[in-house]
N, C-alpha and C positions, 0 to 999 in steps of 0.2 A: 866451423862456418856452415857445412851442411846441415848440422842440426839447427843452429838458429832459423836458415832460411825454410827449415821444416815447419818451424813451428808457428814464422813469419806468415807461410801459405796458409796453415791451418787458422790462426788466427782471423786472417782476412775471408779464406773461404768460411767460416763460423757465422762471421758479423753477415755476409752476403746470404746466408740464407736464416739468417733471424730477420732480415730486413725483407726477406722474399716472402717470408710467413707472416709479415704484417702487413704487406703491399697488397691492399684488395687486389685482388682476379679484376683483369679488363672484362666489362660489359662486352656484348657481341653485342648486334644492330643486324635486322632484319630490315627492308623497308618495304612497305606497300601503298600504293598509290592506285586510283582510278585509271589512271593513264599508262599502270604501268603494263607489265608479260610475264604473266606465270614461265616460259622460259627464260627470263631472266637470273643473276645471280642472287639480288636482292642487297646485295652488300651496297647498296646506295639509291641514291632517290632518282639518279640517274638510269640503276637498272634496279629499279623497283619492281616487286610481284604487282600481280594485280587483285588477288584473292585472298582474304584469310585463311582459305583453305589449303593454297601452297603456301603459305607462312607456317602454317604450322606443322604442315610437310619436311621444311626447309630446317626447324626448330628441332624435329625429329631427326633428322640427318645429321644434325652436327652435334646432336647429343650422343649420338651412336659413332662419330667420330673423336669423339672425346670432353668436348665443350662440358667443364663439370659446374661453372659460376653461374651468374646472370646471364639471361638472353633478354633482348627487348628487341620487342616484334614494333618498330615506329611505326602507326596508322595517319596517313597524309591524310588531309581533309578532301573532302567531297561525301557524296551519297553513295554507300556501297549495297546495290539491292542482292538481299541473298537470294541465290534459288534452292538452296536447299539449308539444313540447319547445320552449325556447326557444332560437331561433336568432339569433344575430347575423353582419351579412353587412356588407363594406367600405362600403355607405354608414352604418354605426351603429359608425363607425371616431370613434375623438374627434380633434380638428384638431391639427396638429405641437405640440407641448408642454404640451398638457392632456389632462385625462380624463376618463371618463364612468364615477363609481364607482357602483355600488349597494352599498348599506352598511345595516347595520341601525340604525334611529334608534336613539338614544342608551338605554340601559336596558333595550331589549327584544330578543326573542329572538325571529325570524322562523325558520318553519322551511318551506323548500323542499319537496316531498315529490310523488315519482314515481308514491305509490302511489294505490291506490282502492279505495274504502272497500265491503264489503260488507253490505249494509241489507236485503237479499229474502231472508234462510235462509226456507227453509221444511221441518217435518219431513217427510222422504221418506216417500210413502205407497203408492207404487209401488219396489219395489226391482231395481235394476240386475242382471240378469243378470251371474253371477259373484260379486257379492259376496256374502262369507263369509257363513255362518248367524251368527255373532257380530256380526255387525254391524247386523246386522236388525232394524229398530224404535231404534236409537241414530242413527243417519247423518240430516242435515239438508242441504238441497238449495238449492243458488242458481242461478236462470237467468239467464248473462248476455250479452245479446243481444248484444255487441258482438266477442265473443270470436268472430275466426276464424285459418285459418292464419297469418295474418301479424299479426295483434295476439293474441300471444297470451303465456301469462308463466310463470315457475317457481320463484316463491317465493309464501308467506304468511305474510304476519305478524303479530304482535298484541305490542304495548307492547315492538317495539324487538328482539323473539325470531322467529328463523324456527322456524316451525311444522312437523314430521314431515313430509315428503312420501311416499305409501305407496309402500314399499318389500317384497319379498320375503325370504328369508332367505338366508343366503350360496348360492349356486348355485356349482358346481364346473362350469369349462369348459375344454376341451383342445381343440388342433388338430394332434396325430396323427393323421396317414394322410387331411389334407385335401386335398390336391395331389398328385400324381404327377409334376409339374415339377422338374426336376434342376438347374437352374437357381436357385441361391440367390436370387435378387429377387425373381423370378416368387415364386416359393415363398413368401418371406417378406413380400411383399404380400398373400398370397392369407390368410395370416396374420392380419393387421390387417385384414383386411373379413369374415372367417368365421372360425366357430368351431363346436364342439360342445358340449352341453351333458348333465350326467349327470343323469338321472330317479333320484332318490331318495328313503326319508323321506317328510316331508311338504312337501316341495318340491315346488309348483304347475308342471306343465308350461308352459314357453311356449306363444305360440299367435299368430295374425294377427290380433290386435286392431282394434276396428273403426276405433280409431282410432290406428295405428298413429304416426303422425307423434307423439303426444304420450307416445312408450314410448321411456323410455331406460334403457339397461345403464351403470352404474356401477361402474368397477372401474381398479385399478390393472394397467394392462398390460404383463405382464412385469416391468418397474422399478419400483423401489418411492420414485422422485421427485419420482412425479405420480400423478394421478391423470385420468379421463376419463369424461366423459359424452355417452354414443355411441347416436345414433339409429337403431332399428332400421329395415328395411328387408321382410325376409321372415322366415317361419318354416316349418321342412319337419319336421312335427310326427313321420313317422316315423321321418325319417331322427336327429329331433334336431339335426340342422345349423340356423343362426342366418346370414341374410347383413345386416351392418350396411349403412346408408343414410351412413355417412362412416368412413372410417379410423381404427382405432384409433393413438395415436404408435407401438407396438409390437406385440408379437404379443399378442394376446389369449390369454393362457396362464399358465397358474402360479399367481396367483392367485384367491381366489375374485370374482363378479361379483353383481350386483343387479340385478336390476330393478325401477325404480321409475313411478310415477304412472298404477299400472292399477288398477284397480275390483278384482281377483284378490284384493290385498293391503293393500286398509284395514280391517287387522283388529285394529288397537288404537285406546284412546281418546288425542284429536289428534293422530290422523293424519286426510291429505285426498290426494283427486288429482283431478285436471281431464279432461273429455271436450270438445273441442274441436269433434269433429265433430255432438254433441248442445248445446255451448254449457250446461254445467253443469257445476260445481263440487260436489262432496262433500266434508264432514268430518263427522267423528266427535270433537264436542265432548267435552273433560274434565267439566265441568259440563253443566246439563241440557238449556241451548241453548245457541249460541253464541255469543262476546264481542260487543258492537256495534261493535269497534274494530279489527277483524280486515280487515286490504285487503290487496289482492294488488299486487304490482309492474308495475304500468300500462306503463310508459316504460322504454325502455330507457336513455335521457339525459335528464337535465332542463334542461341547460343545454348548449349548441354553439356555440360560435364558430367560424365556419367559413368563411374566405377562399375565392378565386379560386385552387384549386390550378391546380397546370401542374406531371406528373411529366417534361416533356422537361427536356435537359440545360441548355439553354441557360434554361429559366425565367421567360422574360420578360412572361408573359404571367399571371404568379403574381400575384395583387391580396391581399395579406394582411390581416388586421382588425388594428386595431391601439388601445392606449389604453385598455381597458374594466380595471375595477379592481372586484373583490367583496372586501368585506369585513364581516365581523362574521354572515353569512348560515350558518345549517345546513341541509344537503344531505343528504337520506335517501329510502329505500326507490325505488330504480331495480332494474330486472330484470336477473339474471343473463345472460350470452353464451349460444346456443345455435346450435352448431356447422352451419353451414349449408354448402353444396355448395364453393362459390365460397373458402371463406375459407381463410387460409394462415397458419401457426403460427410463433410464433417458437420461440423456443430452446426443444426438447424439449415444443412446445406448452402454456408454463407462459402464454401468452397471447397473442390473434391480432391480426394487424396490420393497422390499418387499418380497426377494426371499433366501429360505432356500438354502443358501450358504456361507460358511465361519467359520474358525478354530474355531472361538467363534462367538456367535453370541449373541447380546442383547436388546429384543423386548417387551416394555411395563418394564421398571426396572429402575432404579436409585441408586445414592450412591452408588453402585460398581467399581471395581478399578483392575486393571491389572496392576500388578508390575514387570520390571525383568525378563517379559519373552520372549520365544523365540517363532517366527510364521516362519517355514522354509520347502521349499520342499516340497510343494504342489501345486495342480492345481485350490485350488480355491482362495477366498478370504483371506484374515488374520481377523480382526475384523469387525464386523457389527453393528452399530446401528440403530435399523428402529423405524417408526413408534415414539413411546414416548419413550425418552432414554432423562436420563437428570443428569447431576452431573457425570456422568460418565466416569474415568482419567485410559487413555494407557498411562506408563509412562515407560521410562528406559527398554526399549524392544529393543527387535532384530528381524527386517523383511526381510526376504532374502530367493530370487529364490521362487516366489510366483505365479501362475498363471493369477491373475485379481489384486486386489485393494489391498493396504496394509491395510488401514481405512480406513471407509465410513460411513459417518452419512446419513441417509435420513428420513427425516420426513414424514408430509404429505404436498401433493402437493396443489397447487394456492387454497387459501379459509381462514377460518378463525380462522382455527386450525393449531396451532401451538403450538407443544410440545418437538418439540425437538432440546433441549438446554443446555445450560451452563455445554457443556463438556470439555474434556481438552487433546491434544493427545500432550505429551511433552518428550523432552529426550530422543526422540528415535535414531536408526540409522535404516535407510530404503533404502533396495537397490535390486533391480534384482526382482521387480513389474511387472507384466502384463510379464511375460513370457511364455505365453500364448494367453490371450486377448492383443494384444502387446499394446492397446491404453489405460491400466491401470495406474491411478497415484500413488502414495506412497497415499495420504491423497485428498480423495475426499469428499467432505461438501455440503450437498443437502437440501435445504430447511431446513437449521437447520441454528440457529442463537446463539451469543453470547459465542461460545465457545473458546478456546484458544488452537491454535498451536505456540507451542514455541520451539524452541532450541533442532530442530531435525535434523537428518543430511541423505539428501537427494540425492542419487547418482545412478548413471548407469544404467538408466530408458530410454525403447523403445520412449517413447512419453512424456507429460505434469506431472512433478513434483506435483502441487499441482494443487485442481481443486475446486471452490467455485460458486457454479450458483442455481439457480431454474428456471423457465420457463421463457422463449422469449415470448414477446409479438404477435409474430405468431402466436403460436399455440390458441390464444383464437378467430382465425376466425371465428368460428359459428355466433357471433355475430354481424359481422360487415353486411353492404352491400356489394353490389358486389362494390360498386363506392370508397370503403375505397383504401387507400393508401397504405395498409397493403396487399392489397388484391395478390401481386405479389412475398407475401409470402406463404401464403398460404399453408398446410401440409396437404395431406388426412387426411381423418377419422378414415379412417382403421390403420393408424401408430402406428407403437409397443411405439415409440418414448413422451412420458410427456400426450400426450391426455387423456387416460384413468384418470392420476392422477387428473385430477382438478375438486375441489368440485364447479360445476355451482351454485349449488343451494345457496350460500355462499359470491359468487362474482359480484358483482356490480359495474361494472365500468360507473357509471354515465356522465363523460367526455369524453370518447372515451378509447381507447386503448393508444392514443398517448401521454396522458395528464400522466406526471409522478405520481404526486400524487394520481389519479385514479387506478392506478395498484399497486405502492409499498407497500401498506396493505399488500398484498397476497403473497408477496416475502420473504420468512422469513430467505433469507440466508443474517439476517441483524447482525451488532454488532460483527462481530468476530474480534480478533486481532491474527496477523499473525507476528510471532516476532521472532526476533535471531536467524534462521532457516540457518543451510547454504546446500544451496541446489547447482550442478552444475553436469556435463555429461548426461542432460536428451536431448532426441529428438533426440535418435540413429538411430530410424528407419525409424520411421512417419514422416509427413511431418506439417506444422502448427500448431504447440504448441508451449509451456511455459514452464518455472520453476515455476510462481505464475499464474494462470487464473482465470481472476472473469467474469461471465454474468448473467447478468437476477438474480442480486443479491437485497437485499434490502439496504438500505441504511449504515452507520455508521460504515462501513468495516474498516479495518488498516491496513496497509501493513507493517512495518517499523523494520527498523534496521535487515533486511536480508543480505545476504552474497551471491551472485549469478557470478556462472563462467562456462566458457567450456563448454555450450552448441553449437555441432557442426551448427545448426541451431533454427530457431526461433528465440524468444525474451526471457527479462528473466522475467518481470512482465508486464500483460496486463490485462485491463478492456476491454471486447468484447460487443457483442451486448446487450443491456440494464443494463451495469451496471452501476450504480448511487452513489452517495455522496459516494466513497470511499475518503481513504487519503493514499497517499504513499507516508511514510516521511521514510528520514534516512537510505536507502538500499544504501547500497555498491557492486556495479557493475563494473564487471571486462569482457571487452569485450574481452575475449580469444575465439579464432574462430568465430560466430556470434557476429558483436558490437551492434546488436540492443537489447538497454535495456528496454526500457520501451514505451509500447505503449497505449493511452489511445483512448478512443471511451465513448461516455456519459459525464455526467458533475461530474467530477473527479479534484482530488485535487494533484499535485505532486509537492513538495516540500522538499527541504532541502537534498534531494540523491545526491550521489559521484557515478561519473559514470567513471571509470578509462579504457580510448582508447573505449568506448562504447556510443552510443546518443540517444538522445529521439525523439519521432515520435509520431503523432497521425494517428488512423484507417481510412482506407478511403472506404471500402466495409460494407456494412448493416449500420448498424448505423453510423453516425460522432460523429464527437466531438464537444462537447456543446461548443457555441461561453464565455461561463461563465467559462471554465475548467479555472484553475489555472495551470500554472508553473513559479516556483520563487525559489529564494534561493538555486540551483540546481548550481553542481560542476561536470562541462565537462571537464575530465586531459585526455588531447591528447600527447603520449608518439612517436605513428606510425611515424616511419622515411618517411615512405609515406604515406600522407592524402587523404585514400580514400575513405571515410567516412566523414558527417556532424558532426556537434556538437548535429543539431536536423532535424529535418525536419516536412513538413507539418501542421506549428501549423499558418500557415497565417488566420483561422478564428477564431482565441482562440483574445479575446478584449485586446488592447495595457497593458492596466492598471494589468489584470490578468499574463501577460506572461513578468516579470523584474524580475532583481537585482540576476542574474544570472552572474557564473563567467565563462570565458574559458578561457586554455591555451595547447597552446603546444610548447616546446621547441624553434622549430625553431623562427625566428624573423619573417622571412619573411613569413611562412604561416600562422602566429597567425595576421601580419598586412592584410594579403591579405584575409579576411574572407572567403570571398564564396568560397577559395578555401578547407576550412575546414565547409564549411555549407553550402547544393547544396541549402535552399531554403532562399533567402533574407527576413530579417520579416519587418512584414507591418510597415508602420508612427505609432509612438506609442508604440511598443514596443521592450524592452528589449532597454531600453531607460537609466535606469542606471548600467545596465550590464555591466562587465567589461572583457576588455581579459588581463590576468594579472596572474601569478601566485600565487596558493591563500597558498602557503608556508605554505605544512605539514610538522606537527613536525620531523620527521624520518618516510618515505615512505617504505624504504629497512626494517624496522625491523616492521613494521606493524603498527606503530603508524600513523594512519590518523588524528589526532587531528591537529587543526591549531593553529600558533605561532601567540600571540601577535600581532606582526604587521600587520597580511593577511589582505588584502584588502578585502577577503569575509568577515569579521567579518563586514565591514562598512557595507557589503549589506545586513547583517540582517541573515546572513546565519549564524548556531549552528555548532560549532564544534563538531566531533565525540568524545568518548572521547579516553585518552589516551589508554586504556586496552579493547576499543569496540571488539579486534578481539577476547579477550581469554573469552569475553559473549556468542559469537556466537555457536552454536552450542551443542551440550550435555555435558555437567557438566566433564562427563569425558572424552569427544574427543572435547575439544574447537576447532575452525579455527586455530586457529595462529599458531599449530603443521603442519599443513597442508602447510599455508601461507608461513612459513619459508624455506620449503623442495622447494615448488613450485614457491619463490618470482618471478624470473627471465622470469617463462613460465608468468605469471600473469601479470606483468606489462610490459615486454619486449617481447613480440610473437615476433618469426620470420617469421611470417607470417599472415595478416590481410585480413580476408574474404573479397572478395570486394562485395562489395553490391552494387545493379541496382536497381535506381528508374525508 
């Protein structure tokens, strides 16, 4: 009998811990609320924290008493202003296979906020030397004690709007006859740190403000793909010479320039500018004081996750954060970048590396995850990954009215490290980037490889939609002789611009610079795929961008099954200077206002795209296009009542065999017989030899089905049908294309009006 009842127990005690080992671990619950007391427990909303920062306090304590499951940190709604940034460091890591989420409790809507709030206006009753007689008796003053060199900020805003910062009116500046140096570097360095400025009109002479650190010039230098906001330095009021306090990316020349945030030029009503070195704020309210809701951009980050980096090779001493998960949380009013001695630019300075800025930031971490939330109404970044950032998924968010970059991955630069990867930015919608930095993209990818952008939806963007590059083979002129080929690229030394980043000591380029395989090691923007993404209305302001741009990338890129429209100018997918073995298969291209869809440079793969009234082209400044490039199985649908536009142009050195089995059609009879009048460049002997002009008969065009019918003659050329339902993939799970496509069929396939393009 004892034995049976032995075996009785053990049987039962068996079953109760197979059922304990499948029983999820209970959730803990943190709670924080506005109302609540950092002495409190937190185990309830009753005695809720009051801070994130003793939440995660509280998170840390009870992982140190044992807590090994989920924690969730519940954020109650209201406005939580931070006063300083929240950091998290490898002991507020969660344990191997759970996490530590903060989430917003169920129903409400927590909102983050970088900013601070200004409550002391008072009307100015002593008035600032220099300001205008129009402003006199309007202007309201806040002292704010805490403001010095280094907390100090460059936005205002009120309900969500940044506010006027005083500006002067366009200034005209030249830098003929500033150097005497024959030497093109010297020269065109001297360039980017001086200029001249012309006295005219009622344009306010420069002058050596007393507080000079808070005076910047605004202007697009040289190139019209950026823009810059450059700290002055000195003023030699008779020479009119101007020397900046940091490099401008170009020469300071050609266009006109501003100066903003002096006492000189607040002479409209909301406008304001700050004095740093008196600790006061000025504006010039619309109404008769000013709003109570009006705060300035406090913090530069609200949130940091920030590991044990180690930039050596070998890395071992890297302690990453890892585990922490936000979800349902909105993130607003963090302070814009401001360009400091030390800092080093990435590509053409569209954003710096390495630099404490942005709503969230995450530097040396992994396995973290942002769900759901919202990045709005701020002057800097949205997310950051620098440095080692890896597994790391933005998903199912909202980016809107952003000052610089919506996302941005950057690693480290040209060498042999390479850590930052296999992220995933998906499901978003991203719109009204670089409201500020105007040449900001939704998702910029820098020396980071193999991560996934998919099925985000990208719209109403100053400049380039998406941006994937690491370094140009320029910038590693040290090494060359004076007699290289390269050599009439050439970049100073001093440039804020990728130089600093490259690990010499790391890179060995045995073959030259010229030799691909010699350099693509060190390019680690290799492996990503770029997919179901519909991006369109980018390149409002700027001039020379894209919806997709790759350069100076590594190899095994994807481009495919995008959705690209209504860009007033540019292209919509380009490989630029040194980008290598991409493939651009499967994008649907809809030439509404610019038809140029696709431009390739390098030895690049483009295949199997539907290009709807839009054509394709290869680069013909800095790099060309590899005589090896592929284009094949590609569908050119010419809809334009007038052809004014090719089907493609420029690919006369791409080899016969690479450039076939290609279909075109447009309606008309007689301009689909008469080619060159729908293709201004005839292609060489050889190719595009079993191409056909022929209707390649989609299933139903008017409801969105691109797929082709049986019979197409593309299907003989090898060409893949889209499929039936490609347009309701595109785009976020819960704003597919095809809602879009259907309101807008008519603009998209039928414009009444087709950009005329000049070759």
């Amino acid at each position: 009998m004892k034995n049976k009842r032995s075996h009785l127990i053990g049987a039962v005690t068996l079953v109760l811990l197979i059922l304990s080992a499948c029983t999820p671990q209970m959730v803990q619950n943190v709670h924080v609320s506005v109302n609540g007391n950092d002495n409190n427990s937190g185990i309830s909303l009753e005695k809720s924290l009051k801070t994130l920062e003793a939440a995660k306090l509280k998170v840390k304590e009870l992982r140190k008493k044992g807590s090994e499951g989920n924690i969730e940190v519940l954020v109650h709604g209201g406005t939580y202003y931070m006063d300083k940034v929240l950091i998290f460091t490898p002991e507020d890591s969660a344990p191997e296979g759970s996490y530590t989420i903060f989430k917003a409790a169920e129903g409400e809507t927590p909102i983050l906020s970088g900013g601070k709030k200004i409550t002391n206006w008072k009307k100015a009753e002593a008035y600032p030397e220099h300001l205008p007689q129009v402003a006199q008796g309007k202007v309201w003053v806040a002292e704010l004690e805490w403001l010095n060199k280094t907390n100090r900020f460059h936005a205002l805003m009120l309900d969500g709007r940044f506010l006027k910062r005083a500006r002067s009116k366009p200034i005209e500046v030249y830098s003929e006859g500033l150097v005497k140096e024959k030497h093109s570097h010297m020269k065109e360095m001297k360039h980017r740190t001086h200029f001249y400025y012309k006295q005219a009109g009622d344009v306010k002479p420069f002058r050596n403000w007393e507080n000079m650190d808070d005076i910047e010039l605004y202007i697009q230098p040289t190139k019209k793909w950026l823009v810059n906001y450059l700290p002055l330095s000195k003023v030699d009021q008779k020479s009119r010479k101007v020397k900046l306090a940091k490099p401008a990316t170009y020469s300071v020349s050609e266009n006109p320039g501003f100066v903003e945030n002096a006492i000189d030029y607040l002479d409209e009503p909301g406008e304001w500018c700050v004095n740093t070195s008196t600790k006061k704020l000025y504006y010039w309210p619309k109404n008769e004081r000013p709003d109570d809701d009006i705060l300035v951009t406090y913090l530069d980050e609200i949130i940091r996750v920030e590991g044990v980096s180690d930039a050596s090779l070998k890395g071992d001493k890297e302690q990453p954060v890892r585990g922490l998960v936000f979800e349902g949380l909105t993130f607003s009013n963090a302070d814009r970048q401001r360009w400091e001695p030390n800092d080093i630019g990435l590509q053409h300075d569209w954003d710096m590396w390495d630099k404490d800025n942005g709503l969230i930031r995450f530097k040396s971490a992994e396995d973290c995850r942002i769900t759901e939330c919202k990045f709005i109404n701020t002057a800097s970044d949205g997310v950051r990954l620098d440095r080692y950032a890896q597994h790391i998924t933005i998903e199912k968010s909202h980016f809107e009215n952003l000052g610089g970059v919506g996302v941005l991955m950057a690693g480290y630069g040209p060498g042999k490290k390479d850590v930052n990867h296999h992220n995933k930015v998906s499901h978003n919608v991203m719109t009204k980037t670089g409201q500020i930095f105007l040449h900001s993209p939704a998702v910029f990818v820098w020396q980071s490889g193999h991560n996934l952008v998919n099925n985000n939806h990208v719209y109403d963007l100053g400049y380039t939609g998406m941006v994937f590059s690491g370094v140009r083979r320029r910038f590693f002129h040290s090494i060359f002789n004076a007699d290289n080929p390269f050599e009439t690229w050439m970049v100073p030394t001093e440039a804020m611009e990728h130089l600093p980043t490259i690990r010499w000591d790391e890179v060995a380029l045995d073959h030259g610079i010229e030799n691909w395989d010699s350099y693509e090691p060190f390019m680690h923007t290799r492996g990503n795929k770029i997919e179901y993404n519909e991006i369109h209305d980018c390149m409002k302001l700027l001039h020379d961008g894209n919806a997709i741009y790759m350069s100076a990338n590594g190899k095994d890129n994807k481009i495919s099954h995008n959705v690209i429209y209504n860009h007033p100018k540019g292209g919509s997918i380009r490989t630029d200077d040194d980008a290598h073995g991409c493939t651009i298969n499967g994008n649907l291209v809809f030439g509404t206002r610019s038809a140029l869809a696709i431009r390739v440079k390098g030895l690049n793969t483009t295949v199997n795209n539907y290009l709807i009234n839009a054509y394709f082209t290869t680069g013909f400044a800095g790099n060309t296009c590899d005589t090896n490039s592929v284009f094949k199985h590609n569908v050119a649908y010419h809809l334009s009542p007038k052809a004014n536009f090719p089907f493609h142009q420029r690919l006369v050195m791409v080899k016969g065999e690479n450039f076939d089995n290609n279909i075109y059609y447009h309606p008309d009879p007689k301009l689909l017989k008469e080619k060159i009048a729908l293709q201004e460049t005839k292609t060489e002997e050889g190719q595009d030899t079993h191409s056909l002009f022929a209707d390649p008969l989609f299933t139903d065009i008017e409801q969105g089905d691109f797929s082709l019918k049986a019979e197409s003659p593309a299907i003989g050329l090898g060409i893949q049908s889209l499929p039936a339902d490609f347009l309701n993939k595109v785009g976020p799970s819960y704003s597919p294309f095809i809602n879009r496509y259907k309101s807008n069929k008519n603009k998209l396939l039928y414009p009444k009006k087709f950009r005329k393009q000049r070759f």
